[in-house]
N, CA, C and O atoms as a Maestro MAE file, in Angstrom:
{
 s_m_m2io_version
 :::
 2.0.0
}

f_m_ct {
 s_m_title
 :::
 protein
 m_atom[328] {
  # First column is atom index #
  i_m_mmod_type
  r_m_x_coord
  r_m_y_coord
  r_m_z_coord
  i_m_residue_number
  s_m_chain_name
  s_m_pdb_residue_name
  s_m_pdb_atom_name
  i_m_atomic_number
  :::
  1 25 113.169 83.466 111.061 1 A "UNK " " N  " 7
  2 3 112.138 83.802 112.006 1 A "UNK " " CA " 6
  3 2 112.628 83.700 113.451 1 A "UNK " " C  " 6
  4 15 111.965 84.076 114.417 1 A "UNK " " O  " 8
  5 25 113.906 83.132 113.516 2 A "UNK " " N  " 7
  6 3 114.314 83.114 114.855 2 A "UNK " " CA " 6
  7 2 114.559 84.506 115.478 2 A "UNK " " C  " 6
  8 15 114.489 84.389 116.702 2 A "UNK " " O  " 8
  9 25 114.767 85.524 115.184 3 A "UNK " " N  " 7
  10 3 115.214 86.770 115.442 3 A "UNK " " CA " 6
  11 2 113.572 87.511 115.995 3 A "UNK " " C  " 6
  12 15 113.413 88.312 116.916 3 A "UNK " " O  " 8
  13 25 112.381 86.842 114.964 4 A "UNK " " N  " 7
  14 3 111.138 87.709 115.508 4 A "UNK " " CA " 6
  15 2 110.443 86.863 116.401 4 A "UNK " " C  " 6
  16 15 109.577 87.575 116.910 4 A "UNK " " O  " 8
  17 25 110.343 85.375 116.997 5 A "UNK " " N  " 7
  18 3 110.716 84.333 117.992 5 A "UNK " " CA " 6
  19 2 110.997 85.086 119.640 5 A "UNK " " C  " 6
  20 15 110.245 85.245 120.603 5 A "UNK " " O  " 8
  21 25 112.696 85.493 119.353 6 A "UNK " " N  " 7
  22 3 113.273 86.267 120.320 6 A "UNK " " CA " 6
  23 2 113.126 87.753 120.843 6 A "UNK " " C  " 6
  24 15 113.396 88.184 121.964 6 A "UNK " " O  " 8
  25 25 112.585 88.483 119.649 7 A "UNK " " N  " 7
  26 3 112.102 89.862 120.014 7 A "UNK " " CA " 6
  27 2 110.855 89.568 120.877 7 A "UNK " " C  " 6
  28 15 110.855 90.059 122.006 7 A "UNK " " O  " 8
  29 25 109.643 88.728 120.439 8 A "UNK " " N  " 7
  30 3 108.253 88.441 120.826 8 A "UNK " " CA " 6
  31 2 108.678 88.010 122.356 8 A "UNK " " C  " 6
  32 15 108.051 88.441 123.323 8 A "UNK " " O  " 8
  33 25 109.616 87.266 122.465 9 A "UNK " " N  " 7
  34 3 109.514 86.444 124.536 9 A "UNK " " CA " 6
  35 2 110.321 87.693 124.810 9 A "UNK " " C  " 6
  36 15 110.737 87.323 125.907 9 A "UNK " " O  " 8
  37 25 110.898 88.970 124.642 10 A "UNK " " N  " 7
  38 3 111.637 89.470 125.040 10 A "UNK " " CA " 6
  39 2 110.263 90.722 125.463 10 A "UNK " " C  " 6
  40 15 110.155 90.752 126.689 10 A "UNK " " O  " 8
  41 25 109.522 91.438 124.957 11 A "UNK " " N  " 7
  42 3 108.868 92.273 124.867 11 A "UNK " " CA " 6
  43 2 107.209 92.027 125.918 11 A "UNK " " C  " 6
  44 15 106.290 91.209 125.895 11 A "UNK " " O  " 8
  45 25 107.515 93.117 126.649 12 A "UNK " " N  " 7
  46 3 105.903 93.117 127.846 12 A "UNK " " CA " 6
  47 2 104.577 93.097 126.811 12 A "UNK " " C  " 6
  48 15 104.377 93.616 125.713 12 A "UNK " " O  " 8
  49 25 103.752 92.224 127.717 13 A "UNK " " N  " 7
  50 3 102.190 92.094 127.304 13 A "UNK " " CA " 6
  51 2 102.094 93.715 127.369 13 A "UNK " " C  " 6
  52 15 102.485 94.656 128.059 13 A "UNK " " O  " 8
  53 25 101.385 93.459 126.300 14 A "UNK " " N  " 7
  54 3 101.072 95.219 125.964 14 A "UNK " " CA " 6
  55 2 101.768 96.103 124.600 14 A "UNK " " C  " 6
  56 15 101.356 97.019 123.889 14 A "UNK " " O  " 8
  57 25 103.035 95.298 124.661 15 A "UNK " " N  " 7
  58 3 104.198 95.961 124.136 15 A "UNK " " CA " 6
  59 2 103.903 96.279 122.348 15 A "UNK " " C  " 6
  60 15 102.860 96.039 121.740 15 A "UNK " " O  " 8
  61 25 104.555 96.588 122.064 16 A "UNK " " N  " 7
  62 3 104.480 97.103 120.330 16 A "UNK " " CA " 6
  63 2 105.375 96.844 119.458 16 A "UNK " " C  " 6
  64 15 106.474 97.331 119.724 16 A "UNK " " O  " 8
  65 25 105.286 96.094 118.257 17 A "UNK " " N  " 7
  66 3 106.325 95.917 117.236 17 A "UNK " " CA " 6
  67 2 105.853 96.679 116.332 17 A "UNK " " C  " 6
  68 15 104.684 97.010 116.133 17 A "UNK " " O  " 8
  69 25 107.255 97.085 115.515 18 A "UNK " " N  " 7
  70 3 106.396 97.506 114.029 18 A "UNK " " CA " 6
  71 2 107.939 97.507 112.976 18 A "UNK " " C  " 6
  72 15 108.997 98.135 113.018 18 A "UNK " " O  " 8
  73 25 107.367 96.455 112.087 19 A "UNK " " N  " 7
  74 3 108.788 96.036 111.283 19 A "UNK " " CA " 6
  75 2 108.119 96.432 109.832 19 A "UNK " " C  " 6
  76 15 106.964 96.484 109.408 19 A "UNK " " O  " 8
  77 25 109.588 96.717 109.217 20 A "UNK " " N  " 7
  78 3 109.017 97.055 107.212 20 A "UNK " " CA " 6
  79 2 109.986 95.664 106.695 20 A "UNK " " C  " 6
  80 15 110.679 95.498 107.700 20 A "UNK " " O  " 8
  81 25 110.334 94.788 105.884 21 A "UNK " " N  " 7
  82 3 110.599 93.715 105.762 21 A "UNK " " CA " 6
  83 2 110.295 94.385 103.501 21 A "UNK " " C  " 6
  84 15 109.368 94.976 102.948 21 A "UNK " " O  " 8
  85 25 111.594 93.847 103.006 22 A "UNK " " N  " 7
  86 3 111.373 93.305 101.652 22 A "UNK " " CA " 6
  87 2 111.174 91.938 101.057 22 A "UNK " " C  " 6
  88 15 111.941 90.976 101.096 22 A "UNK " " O  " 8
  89 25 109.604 92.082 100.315 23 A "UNK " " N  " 7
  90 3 109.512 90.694 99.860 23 A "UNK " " CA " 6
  91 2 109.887 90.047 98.378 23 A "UNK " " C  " 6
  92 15 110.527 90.613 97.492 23 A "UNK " " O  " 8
  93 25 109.427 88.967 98.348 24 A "UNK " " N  " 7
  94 3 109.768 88.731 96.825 24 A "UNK " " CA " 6
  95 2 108.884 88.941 95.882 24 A "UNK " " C  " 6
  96 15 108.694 88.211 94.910 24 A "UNK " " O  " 8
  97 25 108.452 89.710 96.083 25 A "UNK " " N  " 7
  98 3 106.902 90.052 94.769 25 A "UNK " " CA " 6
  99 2 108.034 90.900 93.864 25 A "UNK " " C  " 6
  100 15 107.813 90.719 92.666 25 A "UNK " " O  " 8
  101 25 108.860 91.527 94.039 26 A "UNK " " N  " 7
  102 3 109.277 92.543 93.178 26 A "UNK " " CA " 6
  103 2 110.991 92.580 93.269 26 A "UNK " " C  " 6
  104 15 111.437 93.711 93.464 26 A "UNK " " O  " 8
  105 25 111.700 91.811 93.187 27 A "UNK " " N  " 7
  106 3 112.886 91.855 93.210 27 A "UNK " " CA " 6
  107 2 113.744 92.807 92.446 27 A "UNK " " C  " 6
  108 15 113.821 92.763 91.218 27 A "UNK " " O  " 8
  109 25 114.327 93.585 93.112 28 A "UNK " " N  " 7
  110 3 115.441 94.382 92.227 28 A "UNK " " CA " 6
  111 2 116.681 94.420 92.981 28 A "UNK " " C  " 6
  112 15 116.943 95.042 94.011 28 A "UNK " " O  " 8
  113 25 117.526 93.496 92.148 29 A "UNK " " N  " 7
  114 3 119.512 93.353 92.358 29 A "UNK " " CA " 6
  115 2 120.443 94.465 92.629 29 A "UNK " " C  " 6
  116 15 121.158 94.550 91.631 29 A "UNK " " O  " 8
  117 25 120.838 95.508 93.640 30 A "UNK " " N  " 7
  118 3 121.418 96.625 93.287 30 A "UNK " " CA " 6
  119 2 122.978 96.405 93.852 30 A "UNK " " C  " 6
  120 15 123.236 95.821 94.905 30 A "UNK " " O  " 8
  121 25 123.386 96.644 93.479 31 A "UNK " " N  " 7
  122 3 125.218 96.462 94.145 31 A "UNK " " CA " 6
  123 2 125.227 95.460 94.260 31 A "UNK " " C  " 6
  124 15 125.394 95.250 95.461 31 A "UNK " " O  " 8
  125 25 125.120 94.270 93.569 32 A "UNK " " N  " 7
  126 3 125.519 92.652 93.875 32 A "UNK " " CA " 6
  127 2 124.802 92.412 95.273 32 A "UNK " " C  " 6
  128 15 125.468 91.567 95.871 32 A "UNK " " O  " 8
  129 25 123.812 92.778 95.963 33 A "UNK " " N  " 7
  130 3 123.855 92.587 96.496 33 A "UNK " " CA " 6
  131 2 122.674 90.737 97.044 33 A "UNK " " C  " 6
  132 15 121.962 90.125 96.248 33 A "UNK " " O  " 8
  133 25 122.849 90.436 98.242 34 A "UNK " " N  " 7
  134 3 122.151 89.329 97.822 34 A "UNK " " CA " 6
  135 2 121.363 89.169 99.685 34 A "UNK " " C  " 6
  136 15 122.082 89.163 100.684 34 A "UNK " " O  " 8
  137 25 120.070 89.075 99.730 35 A "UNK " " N  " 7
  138 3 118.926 89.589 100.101 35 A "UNK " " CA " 6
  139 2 118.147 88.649 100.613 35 A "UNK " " C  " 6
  140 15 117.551 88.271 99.605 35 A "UNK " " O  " 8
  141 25 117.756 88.033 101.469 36 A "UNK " " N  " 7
  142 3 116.939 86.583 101.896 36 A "UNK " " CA " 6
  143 2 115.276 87.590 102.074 36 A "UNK " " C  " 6
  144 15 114.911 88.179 103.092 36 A "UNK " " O  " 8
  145 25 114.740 87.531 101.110 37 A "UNK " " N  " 7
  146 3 113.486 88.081 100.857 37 A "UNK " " CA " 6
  147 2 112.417 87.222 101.978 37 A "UNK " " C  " 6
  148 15 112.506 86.059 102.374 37 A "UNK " " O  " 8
  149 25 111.421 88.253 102.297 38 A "UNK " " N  " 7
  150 3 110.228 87.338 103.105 38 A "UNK " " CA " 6
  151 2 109.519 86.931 101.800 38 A "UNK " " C  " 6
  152 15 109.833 87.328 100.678 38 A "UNK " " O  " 8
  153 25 108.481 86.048 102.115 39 A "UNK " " N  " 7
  154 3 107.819 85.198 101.232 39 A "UNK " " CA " 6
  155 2 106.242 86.340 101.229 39 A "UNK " " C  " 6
  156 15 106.633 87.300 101.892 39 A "UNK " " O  " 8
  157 25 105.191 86.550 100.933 40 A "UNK " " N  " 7
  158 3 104.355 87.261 100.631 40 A "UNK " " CA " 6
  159 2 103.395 86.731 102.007 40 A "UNK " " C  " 6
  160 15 103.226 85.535 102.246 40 A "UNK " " O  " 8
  161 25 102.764 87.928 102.911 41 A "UNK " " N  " 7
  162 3 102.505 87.284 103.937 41 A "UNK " " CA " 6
  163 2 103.314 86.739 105.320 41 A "UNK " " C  " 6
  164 15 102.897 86.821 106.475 41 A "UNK " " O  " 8
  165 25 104.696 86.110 104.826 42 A "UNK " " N  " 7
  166 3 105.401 85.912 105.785 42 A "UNK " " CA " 6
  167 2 105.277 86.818 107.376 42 A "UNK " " C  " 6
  168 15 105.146 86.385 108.521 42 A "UNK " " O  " 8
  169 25 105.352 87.795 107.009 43 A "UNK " " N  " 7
  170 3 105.935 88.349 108.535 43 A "UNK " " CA " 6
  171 2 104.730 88.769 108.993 43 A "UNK " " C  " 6
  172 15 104.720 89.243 110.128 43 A "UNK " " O  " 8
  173 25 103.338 88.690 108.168 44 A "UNK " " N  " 7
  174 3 102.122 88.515 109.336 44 A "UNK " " CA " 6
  175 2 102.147 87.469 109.876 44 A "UNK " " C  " 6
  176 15 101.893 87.529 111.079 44 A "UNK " " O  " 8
  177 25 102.373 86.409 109.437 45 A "UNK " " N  " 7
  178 3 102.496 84.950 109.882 45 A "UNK " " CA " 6
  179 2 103.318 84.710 110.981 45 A "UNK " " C  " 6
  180 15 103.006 83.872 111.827 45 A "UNK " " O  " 8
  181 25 104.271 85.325 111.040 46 A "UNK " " N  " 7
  182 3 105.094 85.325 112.540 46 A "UNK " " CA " 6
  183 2 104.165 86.213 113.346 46 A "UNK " " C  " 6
  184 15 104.699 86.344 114.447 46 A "UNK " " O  " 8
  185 25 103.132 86.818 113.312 47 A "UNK " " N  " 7
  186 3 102.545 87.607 114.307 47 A "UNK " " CA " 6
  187 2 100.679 86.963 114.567 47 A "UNK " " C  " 6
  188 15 99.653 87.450 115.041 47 A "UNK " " O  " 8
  189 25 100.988 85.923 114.073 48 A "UNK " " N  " 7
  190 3 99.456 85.351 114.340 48 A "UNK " " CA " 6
  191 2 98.759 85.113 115.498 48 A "UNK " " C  " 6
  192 15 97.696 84.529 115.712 48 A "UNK " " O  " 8
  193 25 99.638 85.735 116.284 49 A "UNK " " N  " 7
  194 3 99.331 85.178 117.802 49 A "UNK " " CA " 6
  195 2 99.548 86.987 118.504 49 A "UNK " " C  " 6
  196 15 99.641 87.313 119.688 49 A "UNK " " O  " 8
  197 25 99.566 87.599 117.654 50 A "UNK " " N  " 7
  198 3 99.444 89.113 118.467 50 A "UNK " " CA " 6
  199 2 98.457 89.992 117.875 50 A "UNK " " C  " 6
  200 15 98.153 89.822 116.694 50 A "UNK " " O  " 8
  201 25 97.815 91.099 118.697 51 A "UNK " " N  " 7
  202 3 96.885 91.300 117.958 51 A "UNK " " CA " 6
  203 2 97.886 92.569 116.650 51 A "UNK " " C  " 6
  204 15 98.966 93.161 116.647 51 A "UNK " " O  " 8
  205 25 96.955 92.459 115.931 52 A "UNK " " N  " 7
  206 3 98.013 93.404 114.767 52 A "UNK " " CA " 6
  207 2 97.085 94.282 114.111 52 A "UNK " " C  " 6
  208 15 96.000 94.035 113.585 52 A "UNK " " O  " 8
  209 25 97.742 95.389 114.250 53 A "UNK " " N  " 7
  210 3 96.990 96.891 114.540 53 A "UNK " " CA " 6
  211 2 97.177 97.288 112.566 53 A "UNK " " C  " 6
  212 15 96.288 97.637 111.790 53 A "UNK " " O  " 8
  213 25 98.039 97.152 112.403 54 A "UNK " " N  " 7
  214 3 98.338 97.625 111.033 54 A "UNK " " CA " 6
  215 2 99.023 96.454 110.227 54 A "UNK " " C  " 6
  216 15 100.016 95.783 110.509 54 A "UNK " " O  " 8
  217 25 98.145 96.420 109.089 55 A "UNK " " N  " 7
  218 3 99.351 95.589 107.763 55 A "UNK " " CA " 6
  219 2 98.847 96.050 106.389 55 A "UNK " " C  " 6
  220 15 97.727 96.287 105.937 55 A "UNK " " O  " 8
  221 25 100.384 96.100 105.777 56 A "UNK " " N  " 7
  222 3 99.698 96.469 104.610 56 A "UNK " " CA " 6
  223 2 101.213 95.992 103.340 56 A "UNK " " C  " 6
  224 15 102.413 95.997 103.614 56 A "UNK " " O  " 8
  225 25 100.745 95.737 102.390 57 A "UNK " " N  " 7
  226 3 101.879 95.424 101.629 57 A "UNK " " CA " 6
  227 2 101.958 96.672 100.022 57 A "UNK " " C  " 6
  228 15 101.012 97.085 99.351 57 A "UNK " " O  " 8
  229 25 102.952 96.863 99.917 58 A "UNK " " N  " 7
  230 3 103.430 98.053 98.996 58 A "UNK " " CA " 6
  231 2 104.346 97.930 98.034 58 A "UNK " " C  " 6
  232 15 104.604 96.879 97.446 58 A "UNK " " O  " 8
  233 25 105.025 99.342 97.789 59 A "UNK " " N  " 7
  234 3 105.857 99.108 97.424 59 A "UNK " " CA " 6
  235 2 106.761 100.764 97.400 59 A "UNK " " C  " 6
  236 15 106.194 101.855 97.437 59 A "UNK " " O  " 8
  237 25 108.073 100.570 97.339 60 A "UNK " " N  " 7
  238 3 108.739 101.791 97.936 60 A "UNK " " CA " 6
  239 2 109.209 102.248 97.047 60 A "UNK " " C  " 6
  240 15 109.108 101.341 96.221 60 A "UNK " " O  " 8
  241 25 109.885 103.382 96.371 61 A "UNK " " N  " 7
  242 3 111.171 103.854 95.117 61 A "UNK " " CA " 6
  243 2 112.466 104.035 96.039 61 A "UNK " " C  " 6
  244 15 112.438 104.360 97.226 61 A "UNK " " O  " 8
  245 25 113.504 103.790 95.343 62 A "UNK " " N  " 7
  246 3 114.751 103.490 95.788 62 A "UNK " " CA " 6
  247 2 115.567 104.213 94.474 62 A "UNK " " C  " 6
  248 15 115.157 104.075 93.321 62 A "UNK " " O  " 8
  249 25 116.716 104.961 94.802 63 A "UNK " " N  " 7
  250 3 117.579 105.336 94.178 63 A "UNK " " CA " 6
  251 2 119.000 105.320 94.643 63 A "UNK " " C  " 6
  252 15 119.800 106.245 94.500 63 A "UNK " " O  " 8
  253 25 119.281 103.878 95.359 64 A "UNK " " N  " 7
  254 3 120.334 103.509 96.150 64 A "UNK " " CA " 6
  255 2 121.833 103.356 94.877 64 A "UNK " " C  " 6
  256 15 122.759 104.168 94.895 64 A "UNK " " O  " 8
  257 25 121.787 102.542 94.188 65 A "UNK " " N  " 7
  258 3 122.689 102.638 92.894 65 A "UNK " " CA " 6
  259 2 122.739 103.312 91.732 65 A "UNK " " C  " 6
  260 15 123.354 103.121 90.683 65 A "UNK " " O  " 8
  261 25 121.693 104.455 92.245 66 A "UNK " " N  " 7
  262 3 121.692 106.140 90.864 66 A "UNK " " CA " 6
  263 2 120.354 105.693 89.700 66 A "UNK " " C  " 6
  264 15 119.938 106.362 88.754 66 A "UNK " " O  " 8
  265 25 119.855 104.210 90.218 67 A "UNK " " N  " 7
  266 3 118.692 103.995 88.901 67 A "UNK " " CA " 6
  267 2 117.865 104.278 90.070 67 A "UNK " " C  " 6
  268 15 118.254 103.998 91.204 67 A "UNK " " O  " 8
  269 25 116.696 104.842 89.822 68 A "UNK " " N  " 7
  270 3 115.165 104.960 90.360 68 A "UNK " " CA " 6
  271 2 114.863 103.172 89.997 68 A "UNK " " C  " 6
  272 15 115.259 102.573 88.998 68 A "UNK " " O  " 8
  273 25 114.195 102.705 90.946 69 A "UNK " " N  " 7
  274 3 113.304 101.630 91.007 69 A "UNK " " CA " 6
  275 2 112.517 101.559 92.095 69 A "UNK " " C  " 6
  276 15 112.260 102.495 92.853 69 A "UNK " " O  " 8
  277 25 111.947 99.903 92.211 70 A "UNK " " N  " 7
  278 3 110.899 100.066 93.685 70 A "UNK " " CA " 6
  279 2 111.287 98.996 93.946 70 A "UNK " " C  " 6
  280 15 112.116 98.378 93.279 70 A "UNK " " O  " 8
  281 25 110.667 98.550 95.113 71 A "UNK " " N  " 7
  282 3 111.255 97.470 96.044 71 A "UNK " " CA " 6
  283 2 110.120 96.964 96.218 71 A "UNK " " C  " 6
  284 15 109.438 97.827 95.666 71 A "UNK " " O  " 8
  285 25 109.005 95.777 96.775 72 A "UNK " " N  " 7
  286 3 108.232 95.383 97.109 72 A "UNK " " CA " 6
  287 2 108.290 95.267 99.119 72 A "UNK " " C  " 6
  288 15 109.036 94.662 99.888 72 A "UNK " " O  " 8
  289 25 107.582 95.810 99.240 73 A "UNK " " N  " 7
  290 3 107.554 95.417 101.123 73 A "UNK " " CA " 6
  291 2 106.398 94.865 101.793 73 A "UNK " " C  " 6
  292 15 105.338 94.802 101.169 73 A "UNK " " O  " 8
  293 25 106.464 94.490 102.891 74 A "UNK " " N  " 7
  294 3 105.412 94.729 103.733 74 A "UNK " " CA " 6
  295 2 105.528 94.838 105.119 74 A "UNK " " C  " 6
  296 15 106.124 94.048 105.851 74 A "UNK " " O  " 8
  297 25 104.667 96.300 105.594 75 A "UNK " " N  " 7
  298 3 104.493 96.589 106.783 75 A "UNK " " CA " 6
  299 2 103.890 96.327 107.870 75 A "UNK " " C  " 6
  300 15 102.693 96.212 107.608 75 A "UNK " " O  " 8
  301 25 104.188 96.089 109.522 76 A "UNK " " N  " 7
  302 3 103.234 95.693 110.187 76 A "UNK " " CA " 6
  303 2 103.434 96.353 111.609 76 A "UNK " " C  " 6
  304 15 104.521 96.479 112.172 76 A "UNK " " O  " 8
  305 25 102.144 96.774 112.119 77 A "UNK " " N  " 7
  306 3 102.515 97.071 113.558 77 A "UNK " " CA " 6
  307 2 101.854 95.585 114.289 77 A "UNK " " C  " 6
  308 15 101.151 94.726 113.756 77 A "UNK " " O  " 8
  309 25 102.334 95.659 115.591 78 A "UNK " " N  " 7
  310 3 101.189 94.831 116.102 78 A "UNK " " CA " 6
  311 2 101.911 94.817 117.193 78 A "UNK " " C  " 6
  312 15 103.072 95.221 117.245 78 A "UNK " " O  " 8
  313 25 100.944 94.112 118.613 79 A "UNK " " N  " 7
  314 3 100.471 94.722 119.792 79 A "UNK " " CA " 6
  315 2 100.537 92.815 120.614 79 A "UNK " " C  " 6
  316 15 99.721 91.915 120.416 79 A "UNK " " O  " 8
  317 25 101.542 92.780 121.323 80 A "UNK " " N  " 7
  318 3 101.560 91.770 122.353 80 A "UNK " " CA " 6
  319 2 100.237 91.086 123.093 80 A "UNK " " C  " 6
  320 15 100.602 91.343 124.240 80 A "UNK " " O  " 8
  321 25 99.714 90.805 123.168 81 A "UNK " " N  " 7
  322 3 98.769 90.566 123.846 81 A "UNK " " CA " 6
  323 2 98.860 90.825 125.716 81 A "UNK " " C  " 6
  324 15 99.848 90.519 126.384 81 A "UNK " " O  " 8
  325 25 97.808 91.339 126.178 82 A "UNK " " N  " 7
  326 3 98.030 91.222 127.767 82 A "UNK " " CA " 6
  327 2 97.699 90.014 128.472 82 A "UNK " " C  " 6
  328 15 97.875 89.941 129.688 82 A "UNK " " O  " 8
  :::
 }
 m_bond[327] {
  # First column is bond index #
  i_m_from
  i_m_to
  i_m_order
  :::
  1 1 2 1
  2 2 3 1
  3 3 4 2
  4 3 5 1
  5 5 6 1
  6 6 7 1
  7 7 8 2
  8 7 9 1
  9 9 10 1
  10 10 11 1
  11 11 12 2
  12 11 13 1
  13 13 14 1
  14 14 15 1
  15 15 16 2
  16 15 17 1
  17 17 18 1
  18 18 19 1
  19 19 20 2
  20 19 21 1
  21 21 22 1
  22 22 23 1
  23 23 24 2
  24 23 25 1
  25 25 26 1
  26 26 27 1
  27 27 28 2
  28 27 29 1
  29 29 30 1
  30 30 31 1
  31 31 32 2
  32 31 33 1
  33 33 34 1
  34 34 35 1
  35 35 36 2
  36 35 37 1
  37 37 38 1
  38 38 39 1
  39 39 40 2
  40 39 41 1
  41 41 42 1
  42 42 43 1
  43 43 44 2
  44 43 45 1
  45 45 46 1
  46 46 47 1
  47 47 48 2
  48 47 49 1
  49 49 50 1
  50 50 51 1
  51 51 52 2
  52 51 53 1
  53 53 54 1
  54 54 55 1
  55 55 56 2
  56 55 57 1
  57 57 58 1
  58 58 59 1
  59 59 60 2
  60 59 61 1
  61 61 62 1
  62 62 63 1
  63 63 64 2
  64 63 65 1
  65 65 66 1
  66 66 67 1
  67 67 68 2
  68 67 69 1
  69 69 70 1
  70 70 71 1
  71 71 72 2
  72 71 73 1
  73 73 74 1
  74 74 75 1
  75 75 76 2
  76 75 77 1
  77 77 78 1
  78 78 79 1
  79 79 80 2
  80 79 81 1
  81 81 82 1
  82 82 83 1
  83 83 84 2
  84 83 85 1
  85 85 86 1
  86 86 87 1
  87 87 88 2
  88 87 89 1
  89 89 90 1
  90 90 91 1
  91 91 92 2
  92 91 93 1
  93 93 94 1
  94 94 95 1
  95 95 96 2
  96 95 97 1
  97 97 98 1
  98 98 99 1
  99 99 100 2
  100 99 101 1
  101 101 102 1
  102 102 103 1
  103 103 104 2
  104 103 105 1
  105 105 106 1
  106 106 107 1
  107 107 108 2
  108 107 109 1
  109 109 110 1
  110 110 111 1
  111 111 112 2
  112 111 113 1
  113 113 114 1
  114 114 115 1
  115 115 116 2
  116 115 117 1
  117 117 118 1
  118 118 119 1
  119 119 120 2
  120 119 121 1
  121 121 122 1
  122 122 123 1
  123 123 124 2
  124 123 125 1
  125 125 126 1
  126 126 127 1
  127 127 128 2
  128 127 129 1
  129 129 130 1
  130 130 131 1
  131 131 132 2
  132 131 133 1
  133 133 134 1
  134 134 135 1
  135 135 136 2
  136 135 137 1
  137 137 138 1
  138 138 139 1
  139 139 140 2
  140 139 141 1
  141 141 142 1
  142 142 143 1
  143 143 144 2
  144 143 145 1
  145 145 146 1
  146 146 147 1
  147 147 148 2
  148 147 149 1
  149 149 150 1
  150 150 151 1
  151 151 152 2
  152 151 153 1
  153 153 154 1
  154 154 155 1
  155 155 156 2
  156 155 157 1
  157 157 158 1
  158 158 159 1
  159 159 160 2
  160 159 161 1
  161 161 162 1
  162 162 163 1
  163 163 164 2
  164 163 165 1
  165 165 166 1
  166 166 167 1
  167 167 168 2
  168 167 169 1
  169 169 170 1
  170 170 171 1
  171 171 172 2
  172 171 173 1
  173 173 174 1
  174 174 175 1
  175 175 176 2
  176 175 177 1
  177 177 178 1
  178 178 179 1
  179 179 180 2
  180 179 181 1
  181 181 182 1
  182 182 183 1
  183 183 184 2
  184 183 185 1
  185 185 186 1
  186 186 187 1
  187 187 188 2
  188 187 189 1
  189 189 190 1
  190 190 191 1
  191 191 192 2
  192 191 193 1
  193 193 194 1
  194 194 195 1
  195 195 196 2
  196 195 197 1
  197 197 198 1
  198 198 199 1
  199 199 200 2
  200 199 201 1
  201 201 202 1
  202 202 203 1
  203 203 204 2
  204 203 205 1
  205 205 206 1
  206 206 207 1
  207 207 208 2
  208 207 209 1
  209 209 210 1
  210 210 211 1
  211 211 212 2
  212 211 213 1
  213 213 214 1
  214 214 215 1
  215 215 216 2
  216 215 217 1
  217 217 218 1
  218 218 219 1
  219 219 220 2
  220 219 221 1
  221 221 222 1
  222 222 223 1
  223 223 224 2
  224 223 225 1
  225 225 226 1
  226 226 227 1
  227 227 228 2
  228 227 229 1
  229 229 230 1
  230 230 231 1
  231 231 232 2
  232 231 233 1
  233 233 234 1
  234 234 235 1
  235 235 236 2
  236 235 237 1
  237 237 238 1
  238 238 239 1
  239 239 240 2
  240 239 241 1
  241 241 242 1
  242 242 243 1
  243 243 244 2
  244 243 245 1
  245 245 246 1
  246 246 247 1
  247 247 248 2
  248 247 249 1
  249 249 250 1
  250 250 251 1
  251 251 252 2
  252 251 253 1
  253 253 254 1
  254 254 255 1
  255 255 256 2
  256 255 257 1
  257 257 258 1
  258 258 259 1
  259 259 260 2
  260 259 261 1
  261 261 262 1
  262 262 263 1
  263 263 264 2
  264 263 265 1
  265 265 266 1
  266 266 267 1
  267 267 268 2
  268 267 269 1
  269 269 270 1
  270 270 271 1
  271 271 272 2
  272 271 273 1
  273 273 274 1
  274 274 275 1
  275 275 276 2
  276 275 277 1
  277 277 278 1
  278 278 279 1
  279 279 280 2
  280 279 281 1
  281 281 282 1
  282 282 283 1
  283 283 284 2
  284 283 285 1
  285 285 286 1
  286 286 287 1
  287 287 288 2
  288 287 289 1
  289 289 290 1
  290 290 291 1
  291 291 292 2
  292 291 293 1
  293 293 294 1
  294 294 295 1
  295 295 296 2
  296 295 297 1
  297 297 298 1
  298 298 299 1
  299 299 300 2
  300 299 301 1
  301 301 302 1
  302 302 303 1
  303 303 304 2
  304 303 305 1
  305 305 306 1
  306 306 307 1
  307 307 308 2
  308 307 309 1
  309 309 310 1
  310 310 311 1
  311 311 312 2
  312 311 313 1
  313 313 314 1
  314 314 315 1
  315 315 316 2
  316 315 317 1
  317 317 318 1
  318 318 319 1
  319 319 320 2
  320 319 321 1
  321 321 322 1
  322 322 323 1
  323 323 324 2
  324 323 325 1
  325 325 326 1
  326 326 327 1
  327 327 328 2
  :::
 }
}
């Protein structure tokens, strides 16, 4: 969370984020790869203090290693406060 910490003091009252983040509701391993998942909720939780225009949690298809699967995410815009 240090990275969304530093974006937030960096960005004008007014200003706009909007991050897509994979969580752990739905894990899928592709190329060895290895993944520090948000927790469900997490990355609204770093924005509790802005107002937040959009959230929504999903899920995506991926055909990155030739298998079709899905990924679990969640999306958010949200809005600095003035």
């Amino acid at each position: 969370m240090r990275l969304y910490r530093r974006l937030k003091s960096v960005t004008l009252p007014g200003g706009y984020h909007a991050h897509i983040v994979f969580t752990a509701e739905s894990v899928y391993v592709e190329k060895g790869e290895r993944i520090d998942y948000f927790g469900s909720g997490e990355l609204r939780g770093a924005y509790h203090d802005w107002r937040v225009i959009d959230h929504e949690r999903g899920m995506i298809s991926c055909a990155a290693d030739g298998l079709l699967h899905e990924h679990s995410v969640e999306r958010l815009i949200a809005q600095r406060p003035t």
